[in-house]
C-alpha positions in Angstrom: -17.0 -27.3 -2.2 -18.6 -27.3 -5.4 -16.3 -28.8 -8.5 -15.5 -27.3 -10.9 -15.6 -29.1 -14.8 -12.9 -28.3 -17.3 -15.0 -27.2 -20.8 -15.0 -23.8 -22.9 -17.6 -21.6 -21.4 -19.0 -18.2 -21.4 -17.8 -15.2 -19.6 -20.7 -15.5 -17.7 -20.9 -19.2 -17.2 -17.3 -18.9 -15.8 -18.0 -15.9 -13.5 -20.9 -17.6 -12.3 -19.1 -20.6 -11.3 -16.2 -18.9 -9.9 -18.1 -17.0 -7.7 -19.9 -20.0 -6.3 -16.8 -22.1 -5.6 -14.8 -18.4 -3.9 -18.4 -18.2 -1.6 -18.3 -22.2 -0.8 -14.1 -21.1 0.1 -14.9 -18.2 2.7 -13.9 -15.6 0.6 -15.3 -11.5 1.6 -15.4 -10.5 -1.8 -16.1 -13.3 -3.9 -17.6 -11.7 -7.2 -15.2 -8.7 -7.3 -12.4 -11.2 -6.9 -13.5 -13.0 -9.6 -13.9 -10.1 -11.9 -10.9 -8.6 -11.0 -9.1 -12.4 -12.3 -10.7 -13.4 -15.2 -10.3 -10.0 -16.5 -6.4 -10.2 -15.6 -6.6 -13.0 -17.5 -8.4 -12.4 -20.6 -6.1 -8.8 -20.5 -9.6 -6.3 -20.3 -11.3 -4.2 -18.4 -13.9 -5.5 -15.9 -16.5 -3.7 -17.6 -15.6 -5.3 -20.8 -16.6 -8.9 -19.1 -20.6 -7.6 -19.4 -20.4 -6.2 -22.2 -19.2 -9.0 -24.1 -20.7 -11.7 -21.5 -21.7 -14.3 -24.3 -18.0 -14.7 -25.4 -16.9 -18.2 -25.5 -13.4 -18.7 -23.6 -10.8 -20.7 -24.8 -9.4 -23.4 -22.7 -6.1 -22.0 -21.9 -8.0 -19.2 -20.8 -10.0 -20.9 -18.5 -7.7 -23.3 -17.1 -5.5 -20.3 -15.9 -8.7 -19.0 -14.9 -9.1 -21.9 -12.6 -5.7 -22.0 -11.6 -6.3 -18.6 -10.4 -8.9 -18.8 -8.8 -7.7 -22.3 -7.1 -4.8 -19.9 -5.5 -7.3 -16.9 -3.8 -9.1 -20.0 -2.0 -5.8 -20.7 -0.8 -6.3 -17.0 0.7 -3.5 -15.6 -1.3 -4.1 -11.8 -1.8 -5.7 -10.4 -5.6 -3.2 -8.1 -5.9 -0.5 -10.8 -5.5 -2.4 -12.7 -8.3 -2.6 -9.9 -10.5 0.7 -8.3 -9.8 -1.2 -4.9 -9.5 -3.2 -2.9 -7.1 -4.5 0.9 -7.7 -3.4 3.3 -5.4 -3.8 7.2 -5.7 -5.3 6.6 -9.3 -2.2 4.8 -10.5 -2.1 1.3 -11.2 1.3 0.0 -9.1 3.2 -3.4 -9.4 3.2 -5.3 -6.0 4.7 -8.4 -5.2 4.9 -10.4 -2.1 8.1 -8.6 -0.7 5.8 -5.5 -0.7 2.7 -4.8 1.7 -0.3 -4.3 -0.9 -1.3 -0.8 -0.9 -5.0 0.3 0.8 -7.0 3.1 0.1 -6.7 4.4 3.9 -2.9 5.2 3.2 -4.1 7.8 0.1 -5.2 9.9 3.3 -1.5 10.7 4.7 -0.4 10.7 1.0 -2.3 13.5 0.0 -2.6 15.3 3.0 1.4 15.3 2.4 1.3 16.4 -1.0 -1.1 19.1 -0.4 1.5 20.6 2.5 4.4 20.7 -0.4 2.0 22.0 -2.8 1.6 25.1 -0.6 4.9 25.8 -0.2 4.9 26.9 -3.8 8.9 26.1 -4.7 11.3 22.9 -5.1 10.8 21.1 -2.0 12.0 17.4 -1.1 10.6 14.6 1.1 11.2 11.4 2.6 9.2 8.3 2.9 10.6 6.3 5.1 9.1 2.1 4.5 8.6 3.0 1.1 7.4 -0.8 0.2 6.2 -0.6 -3.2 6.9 3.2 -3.8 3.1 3.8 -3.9 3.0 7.0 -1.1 6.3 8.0 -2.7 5.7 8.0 -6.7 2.0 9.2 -5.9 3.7 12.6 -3.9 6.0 13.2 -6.9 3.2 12.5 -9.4 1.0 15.1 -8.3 4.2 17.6 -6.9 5.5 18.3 -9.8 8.6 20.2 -7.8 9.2 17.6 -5.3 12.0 15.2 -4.6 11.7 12.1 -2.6 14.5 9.7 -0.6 12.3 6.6 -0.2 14.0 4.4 2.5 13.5 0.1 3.1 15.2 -2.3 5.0 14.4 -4.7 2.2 16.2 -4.5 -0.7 13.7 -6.5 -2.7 11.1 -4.0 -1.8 13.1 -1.0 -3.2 13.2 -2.9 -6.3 9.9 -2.8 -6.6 9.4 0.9 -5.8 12.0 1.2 -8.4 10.4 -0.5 -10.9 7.2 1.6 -10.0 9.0 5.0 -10.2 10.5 4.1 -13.8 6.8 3.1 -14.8 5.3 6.3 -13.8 8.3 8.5 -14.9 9.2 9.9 -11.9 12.8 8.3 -11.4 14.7 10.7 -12.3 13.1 13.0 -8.8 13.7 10.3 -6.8 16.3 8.5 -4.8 16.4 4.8 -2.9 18.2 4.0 0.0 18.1 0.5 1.5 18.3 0.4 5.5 16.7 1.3 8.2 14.9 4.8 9.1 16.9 7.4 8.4 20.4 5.4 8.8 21.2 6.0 4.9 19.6 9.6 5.1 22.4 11.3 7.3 23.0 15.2 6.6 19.7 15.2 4.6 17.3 17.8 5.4 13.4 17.5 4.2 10.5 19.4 4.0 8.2 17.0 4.9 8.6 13.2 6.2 6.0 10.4 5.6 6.0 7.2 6.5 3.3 4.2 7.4 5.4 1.9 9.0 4.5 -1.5 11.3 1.6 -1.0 13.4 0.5 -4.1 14.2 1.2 -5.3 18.1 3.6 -8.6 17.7 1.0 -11.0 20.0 -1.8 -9.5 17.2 -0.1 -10.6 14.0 -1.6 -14.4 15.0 -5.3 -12.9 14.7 -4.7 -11.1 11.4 -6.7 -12.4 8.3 -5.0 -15.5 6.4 -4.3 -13.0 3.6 -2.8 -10.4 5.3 -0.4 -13.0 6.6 1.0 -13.3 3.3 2.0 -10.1 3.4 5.7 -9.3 4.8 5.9 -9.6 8.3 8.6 -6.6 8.0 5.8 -4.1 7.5 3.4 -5.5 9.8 5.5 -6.3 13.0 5.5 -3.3 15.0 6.6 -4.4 18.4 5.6 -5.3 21.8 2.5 -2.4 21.8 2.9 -1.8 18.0 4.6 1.6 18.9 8.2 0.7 18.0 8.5 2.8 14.9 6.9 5.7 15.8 8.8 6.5 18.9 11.8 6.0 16.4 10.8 7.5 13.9 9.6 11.0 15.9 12.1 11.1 18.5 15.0 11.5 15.2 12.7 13.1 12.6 14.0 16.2 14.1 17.2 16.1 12.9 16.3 15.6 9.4 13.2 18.6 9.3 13.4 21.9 8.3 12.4 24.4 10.8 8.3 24.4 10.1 8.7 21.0 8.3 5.8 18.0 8.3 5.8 14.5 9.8 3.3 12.7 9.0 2.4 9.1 10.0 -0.2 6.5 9.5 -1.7 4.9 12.2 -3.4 2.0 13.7 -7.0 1.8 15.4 -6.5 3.1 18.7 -3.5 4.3 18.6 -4.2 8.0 17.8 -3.5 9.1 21.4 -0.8 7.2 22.2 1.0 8.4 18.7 -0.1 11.7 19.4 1.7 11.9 22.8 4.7 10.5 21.5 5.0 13.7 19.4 4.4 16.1 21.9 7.1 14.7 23.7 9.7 15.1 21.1 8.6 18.8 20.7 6.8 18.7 17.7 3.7 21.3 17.7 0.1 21.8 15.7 -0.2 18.2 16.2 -3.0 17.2 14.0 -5.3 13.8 13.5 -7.1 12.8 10.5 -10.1 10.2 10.0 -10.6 7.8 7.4 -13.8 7.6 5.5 -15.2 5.9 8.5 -14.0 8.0 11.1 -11.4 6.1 12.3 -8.5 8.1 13.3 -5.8 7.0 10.9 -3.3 9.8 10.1 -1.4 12.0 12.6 1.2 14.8 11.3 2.4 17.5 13.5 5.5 20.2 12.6 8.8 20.8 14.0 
């Protein structure tokens, strides 16, 4: 692994190196990640670090640089590093008691939105997992008339969706319960439900990238098959739907068909799947 020599350097000399020592580490993404960082650290856009690429940094600047960088070879997330991650156009605060929101998830969160857009009056929602309040606080951004109950077992993880909702202004339409499902939701009835809960099979979690094992195993773990939550979640969704209300879940890979069965099942009907932008089946919602 190539050193890496404490000395006030340019934006691009710094990059330059970076990338190097994150490409000698393994990493996918090694220039991006060390755009996104050294413009985290110099408090700027990552545009800004071409158009002023002959600036000399300081050496505080580069030393946390460093020390930055030193911490995504030891495979811990960007978003963790940073504190942020964009989601839905918004840029959220994540930490590491919250799974790090990904662009496949906008899918189920605006298909949602765009269901209690149509209804065309107040309407109210659960999300169920909330984590970091991203599917939540995106709904109520762009649903002006909506009200959410976003639900976590964790109580640090509500904190953060908290702390997201207050940022984005939308804390005063929104309520948090901590426990499981729909324990804290009881008499509550909802327009739509969303959630994106554990997928992953428990044997699988061993094969997952080093990074994404620094996420919370909470809202990875999904059972024996990886099904767990969804035959929870469907079988008592019913109770807490208005008659012609949504569910709507994210899924794993290959799981479509077993997810989709569960629904039928429980009674639910115009079962539908979505794809991701690479075809992968990734969101199924079906009414009561």
């Amino acid at each position: 692994m190539r050193s890496f020599i404490v000395m006030k350097k340019s934006v691009t000399e710094v990059l330059k190196s970076a990338t190097a020592r994150l490409v000698d580490g393994g990493i996918d993404s090694p220039r991006l990640d060390a755009e996104i960082l050294l413009a985290h650290v110099l408090n700027c856009r990552r545009l800004d670090l071409y158009v002023d690429a002959g600036k000399i940094l300081s050496l505080e600047e580069i030393l946390r640089f460093n020390e930055l960088i030193n911490r995504r070879l030891a495979k811990i997330p960007v978003a963790y590093l940073t504190g942020t991650k964009e989601f839905f156009g918004l840029k959220f605060s994540v930490t590491p008691d919250v799974l790090i929101p990904r662009p496949d998830t906008e899918i189920v969160t605006e298909f949602v939105g765009e269901f209690l857009r149509s209804l065309n009056r107040e309407v109210n929602f659960a999300d169920l997992g909330t984590g970091s309040g991203a599917i939540c606080v995106s709904i109520l951004k762009f649903v002006k008339t909506a009200r959410a109950c976003a639900v976590d077992v964790s109580q640090k993880a509500l904190d953060v969706a908290k702390f997201n909702a207050q940022k984005f202004h939308v804390d005063d339409r929104a309520e948090f319960f901590c426990g499981d499902l729909f324990a804290p939701l009881d008499g509550k009835i909802f327009d739509a439900i969303i959630s994106n809960p554990p997928y992953i099979p428990t044997d699988d979690l061993k094969f997952l990238q080093a990074e994404v094992q620094t996420e919370p195993r909470l809202a990875l773990d999904g059972g024996d098959d990886g099904l767990n939550f969804y035959r929870q979640i469907i079988s008592d969704a019913s109770k807490f739907l208005a008659t012609g209300g949504l569910l709507a879940v994210e899924i794993g890979i290959n799981q479509s068909t077993a997810v989709k069965n569960i629904f039928a099942r429980a009674g639910f009907v115009d079962v539908e799947i979505l794809r991701d932008l690479s075809g992968i089946d990734r969101v199924v919602a079906a009414k009561i």
